[in-house]
C-alpha positions in Angstrom: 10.4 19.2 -110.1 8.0 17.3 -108.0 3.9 19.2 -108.5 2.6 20.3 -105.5 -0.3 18.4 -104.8 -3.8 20.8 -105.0 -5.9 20.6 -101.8 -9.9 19.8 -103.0 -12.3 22.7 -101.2 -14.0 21.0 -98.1 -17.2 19.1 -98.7 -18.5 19.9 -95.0 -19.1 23.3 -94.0 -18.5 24.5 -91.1 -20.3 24.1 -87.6 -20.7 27.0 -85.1 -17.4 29.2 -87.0 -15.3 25.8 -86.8 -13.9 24.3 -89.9 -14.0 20.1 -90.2 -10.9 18.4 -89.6 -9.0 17.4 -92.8 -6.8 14.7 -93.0 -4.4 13.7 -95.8 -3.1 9.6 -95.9 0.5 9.1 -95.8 1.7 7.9 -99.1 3.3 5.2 -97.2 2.8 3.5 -94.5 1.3 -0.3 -93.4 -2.3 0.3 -93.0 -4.5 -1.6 -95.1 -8.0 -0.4 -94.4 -8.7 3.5 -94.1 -10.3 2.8 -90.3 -6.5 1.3 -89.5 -5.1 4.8 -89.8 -7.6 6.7 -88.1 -7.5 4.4 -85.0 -3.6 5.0 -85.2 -3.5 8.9 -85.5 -6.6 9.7 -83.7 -5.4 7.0 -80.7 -6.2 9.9 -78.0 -9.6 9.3 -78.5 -10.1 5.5 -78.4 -10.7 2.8 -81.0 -14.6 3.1 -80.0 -15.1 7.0 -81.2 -13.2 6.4 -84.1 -15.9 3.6 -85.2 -18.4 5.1 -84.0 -17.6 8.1 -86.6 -17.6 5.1 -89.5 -20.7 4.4 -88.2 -22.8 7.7 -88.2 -21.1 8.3 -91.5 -19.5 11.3 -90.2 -16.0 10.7 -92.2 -16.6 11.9 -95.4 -14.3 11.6 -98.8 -13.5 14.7 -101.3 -17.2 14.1 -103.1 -18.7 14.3 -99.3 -19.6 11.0 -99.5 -19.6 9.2 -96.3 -16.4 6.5 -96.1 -16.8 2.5 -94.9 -14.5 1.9 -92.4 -13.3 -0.9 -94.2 -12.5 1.3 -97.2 -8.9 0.0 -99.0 -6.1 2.4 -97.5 -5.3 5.1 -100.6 -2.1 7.3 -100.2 -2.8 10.6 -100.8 -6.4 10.5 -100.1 -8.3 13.3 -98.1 -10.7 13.2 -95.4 -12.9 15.3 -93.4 -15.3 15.6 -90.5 -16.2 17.4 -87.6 -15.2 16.8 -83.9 -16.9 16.7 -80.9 -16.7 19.9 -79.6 -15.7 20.2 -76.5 -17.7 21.5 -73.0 -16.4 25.5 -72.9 -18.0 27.8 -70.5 -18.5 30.7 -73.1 -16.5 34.2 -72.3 -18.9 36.7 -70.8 -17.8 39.6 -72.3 -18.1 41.2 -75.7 -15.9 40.9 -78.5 -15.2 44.3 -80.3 -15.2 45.1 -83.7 -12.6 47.7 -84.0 -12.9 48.3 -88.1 -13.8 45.9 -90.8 -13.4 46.4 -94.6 -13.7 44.0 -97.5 -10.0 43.0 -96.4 -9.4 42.9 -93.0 -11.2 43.0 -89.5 -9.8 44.1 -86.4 -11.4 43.1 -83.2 -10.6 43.8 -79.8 -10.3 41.2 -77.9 -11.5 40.4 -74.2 -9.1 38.6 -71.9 -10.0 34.9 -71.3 -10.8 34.4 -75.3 -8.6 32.6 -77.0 -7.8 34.1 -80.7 -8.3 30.5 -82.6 -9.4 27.1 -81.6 -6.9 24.9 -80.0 -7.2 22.1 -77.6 -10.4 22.8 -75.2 -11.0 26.2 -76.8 -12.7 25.9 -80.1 -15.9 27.4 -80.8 -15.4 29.9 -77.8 -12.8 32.1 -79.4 -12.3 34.9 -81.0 -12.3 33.6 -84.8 -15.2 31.2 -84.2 -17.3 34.1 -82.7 -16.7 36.7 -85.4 -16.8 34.1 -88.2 -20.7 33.1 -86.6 -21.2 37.4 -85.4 -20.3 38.6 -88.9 -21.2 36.4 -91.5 -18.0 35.5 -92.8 -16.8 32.1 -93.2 -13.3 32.5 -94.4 -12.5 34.7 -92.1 -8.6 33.9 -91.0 -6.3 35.3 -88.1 -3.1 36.9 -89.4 -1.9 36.8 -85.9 -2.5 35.1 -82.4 -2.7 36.6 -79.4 -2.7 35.0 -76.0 -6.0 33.7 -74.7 -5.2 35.8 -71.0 -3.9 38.7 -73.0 -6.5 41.3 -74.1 -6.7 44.2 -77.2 -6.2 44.0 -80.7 -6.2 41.1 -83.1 -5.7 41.3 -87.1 -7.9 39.1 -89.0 -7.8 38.7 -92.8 -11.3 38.1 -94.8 -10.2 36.9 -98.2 -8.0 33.5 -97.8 -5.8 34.3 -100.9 -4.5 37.6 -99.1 -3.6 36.4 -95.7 0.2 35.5 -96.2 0.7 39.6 -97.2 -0.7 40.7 -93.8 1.3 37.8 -92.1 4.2 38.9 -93.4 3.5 42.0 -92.0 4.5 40.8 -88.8 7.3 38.2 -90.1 9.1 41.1 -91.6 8.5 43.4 -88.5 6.8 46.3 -90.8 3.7 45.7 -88.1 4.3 48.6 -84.7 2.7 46.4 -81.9 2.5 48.6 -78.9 1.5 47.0 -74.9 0.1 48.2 -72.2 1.1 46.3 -68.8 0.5 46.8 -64.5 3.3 45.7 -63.0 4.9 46.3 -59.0 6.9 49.5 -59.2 10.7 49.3 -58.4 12.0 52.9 -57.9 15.6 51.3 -58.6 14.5 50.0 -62.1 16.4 52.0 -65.1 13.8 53.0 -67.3 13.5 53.3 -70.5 15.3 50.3 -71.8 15.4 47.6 -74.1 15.6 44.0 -73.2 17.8 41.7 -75.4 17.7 38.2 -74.3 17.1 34.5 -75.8 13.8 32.7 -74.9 13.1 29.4 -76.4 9.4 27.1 -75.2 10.1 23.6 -75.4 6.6 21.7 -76.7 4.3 20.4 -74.2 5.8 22.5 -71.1 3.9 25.7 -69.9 6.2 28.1 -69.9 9.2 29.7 -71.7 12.9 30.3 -70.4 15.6 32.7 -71.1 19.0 30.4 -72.2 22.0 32.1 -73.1 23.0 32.6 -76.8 22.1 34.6 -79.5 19.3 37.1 -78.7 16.3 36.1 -80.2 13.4 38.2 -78.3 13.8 42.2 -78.2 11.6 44.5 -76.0 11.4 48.1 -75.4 9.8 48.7 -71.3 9.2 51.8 -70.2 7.6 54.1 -67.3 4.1 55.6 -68.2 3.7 56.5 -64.8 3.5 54.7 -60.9 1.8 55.1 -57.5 4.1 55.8 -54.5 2.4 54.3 -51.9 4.1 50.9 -50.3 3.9 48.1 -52.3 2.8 50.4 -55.6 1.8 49.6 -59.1 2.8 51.4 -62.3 2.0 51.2 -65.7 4.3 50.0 -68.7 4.4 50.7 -72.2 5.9 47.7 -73.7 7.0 47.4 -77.2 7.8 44.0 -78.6 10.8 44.2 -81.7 10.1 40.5 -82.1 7.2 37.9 -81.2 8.5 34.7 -79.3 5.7 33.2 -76.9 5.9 35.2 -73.8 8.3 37.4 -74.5 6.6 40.4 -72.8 6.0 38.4 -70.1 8.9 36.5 -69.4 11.3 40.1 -69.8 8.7 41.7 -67.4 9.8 38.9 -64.9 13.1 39.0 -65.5 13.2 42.4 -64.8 11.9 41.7 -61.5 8.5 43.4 -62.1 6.5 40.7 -62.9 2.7 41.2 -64.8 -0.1 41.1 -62.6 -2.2 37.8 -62.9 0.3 35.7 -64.4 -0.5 32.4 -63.4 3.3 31.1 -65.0 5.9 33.9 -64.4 7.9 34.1 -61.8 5.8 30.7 -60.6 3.0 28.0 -62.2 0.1 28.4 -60.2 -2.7 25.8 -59.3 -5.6 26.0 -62.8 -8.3 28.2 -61.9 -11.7 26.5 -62.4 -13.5 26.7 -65.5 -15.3 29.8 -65.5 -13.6 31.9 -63.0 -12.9 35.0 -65.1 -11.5 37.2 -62.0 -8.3 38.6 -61.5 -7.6 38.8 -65.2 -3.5 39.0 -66.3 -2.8 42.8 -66.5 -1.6 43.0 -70.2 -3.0 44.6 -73.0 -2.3 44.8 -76.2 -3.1 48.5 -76.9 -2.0 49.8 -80.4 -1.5 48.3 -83.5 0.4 50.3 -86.8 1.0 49.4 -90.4 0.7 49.9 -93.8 -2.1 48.2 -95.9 0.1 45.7 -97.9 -3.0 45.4 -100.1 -4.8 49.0 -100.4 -1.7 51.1 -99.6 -3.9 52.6 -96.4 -1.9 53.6 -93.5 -3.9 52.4 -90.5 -3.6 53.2 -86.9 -5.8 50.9 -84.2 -6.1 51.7 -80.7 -8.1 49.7 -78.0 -10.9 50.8 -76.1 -9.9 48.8 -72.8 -8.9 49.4 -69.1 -6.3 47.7 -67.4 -8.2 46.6 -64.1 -6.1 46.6 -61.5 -4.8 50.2 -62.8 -8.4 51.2 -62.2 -9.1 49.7 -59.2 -6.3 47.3 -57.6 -8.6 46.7 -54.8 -11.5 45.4 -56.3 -9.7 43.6 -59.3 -8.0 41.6 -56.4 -11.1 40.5 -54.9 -12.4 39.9 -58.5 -15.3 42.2 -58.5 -14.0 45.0 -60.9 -17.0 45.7 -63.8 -15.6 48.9 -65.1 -15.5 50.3 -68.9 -15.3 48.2 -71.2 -16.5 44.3 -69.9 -14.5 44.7 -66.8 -11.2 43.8 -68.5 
């Protein structure tokens, strides 16, 4: 039986709630130098950043001691260091702390904030901020939530008990319940539940319904609706499974796409950095589960408005500040 190789603790710590970078060498490959690698795997950012990292003695071994770039090339070794964080317009509105024990936390979070750091969003999410906000450096999320989606994320404090409360949701022993404001169709048969297959094919924006095998099941139905031409309503939505989008993508196929999706039924133009108006009308409201650790039965609710549900007139012109941050 081949031993699973142990992963040494990181020598850096961390830099505004953001861990270092760790990179393991191939065992094989045709590198000879160290520097040779990282030039070929980190090729997005140029030959010149690379050395200039050697240089500053910013790539550090397993003992945190800085490595030459000409160091021999050692399968299996382990590296670290920091990036260069990128320019991010920071998310003007609070994140809340829902409850925290010495196990989990459970934060409600704003729309706009993305849950962990991922391409330009890094030390502006959610993790980042409570990791800095609360003192807790191995703070972990169990889930992820849409950076345009607002309400309640999981997060796990102690590393060695995160895969029980992600299993949680692999198993489907985790009640997930949505709040959406969508156009109201008067023909629409509601309740229902939505069986369809979505896959998301990497690099492109959006996700697609293809026929086969259902692999996506949601429950829609009618909280209530406004009667006046062109009305809203408001959705209870209850997700069976979690493929990206799925809410949203069964909403549109439905024919009652969410409000302030810039990708469903059509990809609209980036908004600038920093415009935070019109947020996407989708919340996620309730969360349900047993404590796989204590036993607790635990029942989470968000404190958020749905904007447009509130005020359709003055989310649409982007200058809705109602209870709580506007979302």
């Amino acid at each position: 039986m081949r031993r699973k190789t142990l992963t040494p603790p990181s020598p850096l710590p961390q830099r505004h709630g953001v861990d270092p970078v760790r990179v393991r060498l191939p065992v094989a490959g045709p590198w000879s130098t160290v520097r040779e690698h990282l030039v070929e795997r980190l090729s997005g950012a140029g030959a010149g950043v690379v050395d200039g990292m050697f240089d500053a003695g910013r790539i550090v071994g397993a003992d945190g001691r800085p490595v030459a770039a000409d160091a021999p090339y050692a399968p299996g070794m382990f590296l670290w260091f920091h990036r260069d964080l990128p320019d991010e317009v920071p998310v003007p509105f609070p994140l809340e702390v829902v409850h925290r024990d010495e196990h989990i936390v459970v934060a409600d979070k704003p729309h706009f904030l993305a849950t962990t750091p991922r391409g330009g969003h890094v030390a502006e999410t959610a993790l980042a901020r409570l990791r800095r906000e609360l003192d807790l450096p191995a703070l972990t999320a169990a889930h992820r939530l849409d950076r345009l989606t607002a309400g309640l994320v999981l997060f796990t404090v102690r590393p060695q008990e995160r895969g029980a409360y992600q299993t949680l949701f692999r198993d489907r022993r985790i009640r997930k319940e949505y709040e959406a404001v969508a156009p109201y169709d008067p023909g629409l048969p509601l309740p229902r539940t939505v069986r369809s297959r979505i896959v998301k094919e990497r690099g492109t924006l959006t996700a697609r319904e293809v026929p086969g095998e259902p692999n996506a099941v949601s429950r829609v139905e009618l909280v209530e609706h406004r009667d006046r031409p062109g009305g809203l309503a408001r959705y209870r939505l209850t997700p069976a499974t979690g493929q990206t989008h799925q809410l949203r993508v069964h909403m549109c196929a439905l024919g009652v796409p969410i409000l302030g999706d810039p990708l469903y039924p059509e990809v609209t133009a980036p908004v600038p950095a920093g415009d935070f108006r019109r947020p996407l009308q989708l919340l996620a409201r309730s969360l349900e589960f047993t404590d796989p650790v204590t036993g607790v039965e635990h029942r989470f609710r968000s404190g958020r408005a749905l904007a447009a549900w509130a005020s359709y007139d003055r989310w649409a012109a982007g200058t809705y500040d109602g209870p709580p941050d506007g979302q």
